[in-house]
N, C-alpha and C positions, 0 to 999 in steps of 0.2 A: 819056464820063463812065464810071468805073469803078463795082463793085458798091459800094463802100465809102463812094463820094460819092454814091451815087443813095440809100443806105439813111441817107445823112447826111441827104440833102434831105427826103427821107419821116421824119425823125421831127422835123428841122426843122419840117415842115407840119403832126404830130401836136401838136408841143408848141404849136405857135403857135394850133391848133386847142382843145385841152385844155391848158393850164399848169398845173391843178393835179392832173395825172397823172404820178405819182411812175414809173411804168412807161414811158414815153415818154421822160422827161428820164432818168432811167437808162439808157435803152436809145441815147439818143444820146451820151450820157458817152463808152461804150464803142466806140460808132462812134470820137468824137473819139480816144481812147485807144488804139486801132490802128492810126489814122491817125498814129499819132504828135505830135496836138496836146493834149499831157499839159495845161495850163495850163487849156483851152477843158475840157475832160473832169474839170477836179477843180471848176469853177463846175458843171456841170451835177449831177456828184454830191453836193456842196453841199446844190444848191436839190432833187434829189431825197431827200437825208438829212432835210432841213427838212419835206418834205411828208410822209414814209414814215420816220419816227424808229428806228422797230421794225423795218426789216427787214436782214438781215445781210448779204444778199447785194452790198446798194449800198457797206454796210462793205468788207468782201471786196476789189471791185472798186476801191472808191477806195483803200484800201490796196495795189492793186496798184501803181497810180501813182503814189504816195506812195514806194514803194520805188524804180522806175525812175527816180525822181527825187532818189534818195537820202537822202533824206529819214527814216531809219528811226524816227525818235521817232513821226512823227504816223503811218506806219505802224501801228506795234506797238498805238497808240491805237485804229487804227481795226479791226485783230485783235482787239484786247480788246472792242472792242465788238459784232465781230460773233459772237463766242463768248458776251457775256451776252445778245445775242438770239437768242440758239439758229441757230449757225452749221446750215448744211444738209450741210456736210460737214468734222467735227471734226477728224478728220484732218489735212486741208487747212490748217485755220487755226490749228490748235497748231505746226503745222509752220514758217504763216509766221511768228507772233510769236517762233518759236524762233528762225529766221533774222535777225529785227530784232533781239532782245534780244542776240545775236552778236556782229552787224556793231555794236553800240553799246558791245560789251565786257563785257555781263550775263551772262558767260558760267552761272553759278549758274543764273538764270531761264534759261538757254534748255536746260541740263538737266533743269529742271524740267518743260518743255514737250515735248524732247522724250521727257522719260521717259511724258507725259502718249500723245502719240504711240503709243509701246512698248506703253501698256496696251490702247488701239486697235484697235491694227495691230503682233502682236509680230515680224512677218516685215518692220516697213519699215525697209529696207537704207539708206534715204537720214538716217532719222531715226536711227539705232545708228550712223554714221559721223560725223554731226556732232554727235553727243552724245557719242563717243570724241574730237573733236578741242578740244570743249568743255571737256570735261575735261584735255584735253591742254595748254590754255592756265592753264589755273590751277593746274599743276604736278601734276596728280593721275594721276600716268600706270601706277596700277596699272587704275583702273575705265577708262581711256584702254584699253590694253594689253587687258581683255578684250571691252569694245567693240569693238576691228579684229578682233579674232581669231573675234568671233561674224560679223563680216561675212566673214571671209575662210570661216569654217564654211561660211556660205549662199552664198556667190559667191568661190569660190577663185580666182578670174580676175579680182580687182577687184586693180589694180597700186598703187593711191591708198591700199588700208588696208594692203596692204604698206608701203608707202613710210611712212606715218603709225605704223604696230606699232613698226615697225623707228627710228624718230626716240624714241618712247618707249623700248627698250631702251639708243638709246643714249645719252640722258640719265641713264637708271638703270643707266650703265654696266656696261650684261650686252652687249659689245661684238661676241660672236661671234653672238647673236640677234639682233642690228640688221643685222651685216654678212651675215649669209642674208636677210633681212627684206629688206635694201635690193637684193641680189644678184636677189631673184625678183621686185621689182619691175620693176628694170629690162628682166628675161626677157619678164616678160608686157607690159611699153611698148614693146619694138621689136618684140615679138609682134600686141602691136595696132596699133602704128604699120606694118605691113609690111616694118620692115628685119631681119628674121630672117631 
């Protein structure tokens, strides 16, 4: 028996001991949710949400699943909820609802989240690239354009806000900035890929 199923069994015998321990039935959610048995892990978070209404963390969590599941609506639901119970880490959860409201096509709210992000944390390179390609999708590709270029500021080796700068120039038909844009992406991809 591996660590993963023995920690399954032990909160199996917790909960069956205590059910209405909101800390037990979470903590075996999470077992099931590694294990890869998403279904069995969003009942457990469920009946732990049920017991422990107030806490963000079982949000968080089931929202994880909720995404891996693709699932992005009840997601972003359970983001939004674990942000009005006072997420433990803001960051983290502006980030994910930014990511759902995305993949759902809110691209508006998921700049909003992560500008939310930005005020945070002004150095997160993950939250300023996807809030450039945010932009990028609703045609707005001048705040696009200085989004990649704050990331490529802090990470000049990032080949992705190349390649994203460069698609923005060349919609806005500034042809010779897209084709250097795209030129040093490709340098730093077979750079990183090892075929240099």
């Amino acid at each position: 028996m591996g660590r993963r199923e023995e920690a399954l069994k032990d909160f199996a015998k917790a909960v069956e001991t205590d059910p209405e321990n909101a800390a037990y039935t979470h903590n075996r959610a999470c077992c099931y949710r590694n294990m890869g048995l998403l279904r069995e892990a969003l009942q457990d978070f469920d009946a732990a949400a049920r017991l422990e209404p107030r806490n963000p963390v079982i949000y968080s969590n089931r929202g994880q699943v909720y995404r891996k599941m693709e699932q992005y609506d009840k997601a972003l639901q359970d983001y939004t909820e674990e942000i009005k119970c006072g997420a433990t880490n803001l960051v983290r959860a502006y980030n994910n609802r930014a990511y759902c409201n995305a993949k759902l096509a809110r691209y508006e709210e998921a700049i909003g989240d992560y500008g939310k992000v930005l005020e945070l944390d002004g150095m997160n390179l993950h939250a300023l690239h996807n809030r450039g390609i945010s932009y990028q999708r609703l045609l707005k590709y001048e705040p696009a354009i200085r989004d990649f270029s704050m990331v490529i500021k802090l990470d000049p080796e990032n080949a992705n806000a190349y390649f994203n700068r460069g698609c923005c120039y060349d919609a806005h038909k500034e042809l010779d900035l897209a084709i250097s844009d795209y030129s040093r992406a490709l340098e730093l991809d077979k750079t990183e890929s090892g075929a240099a």
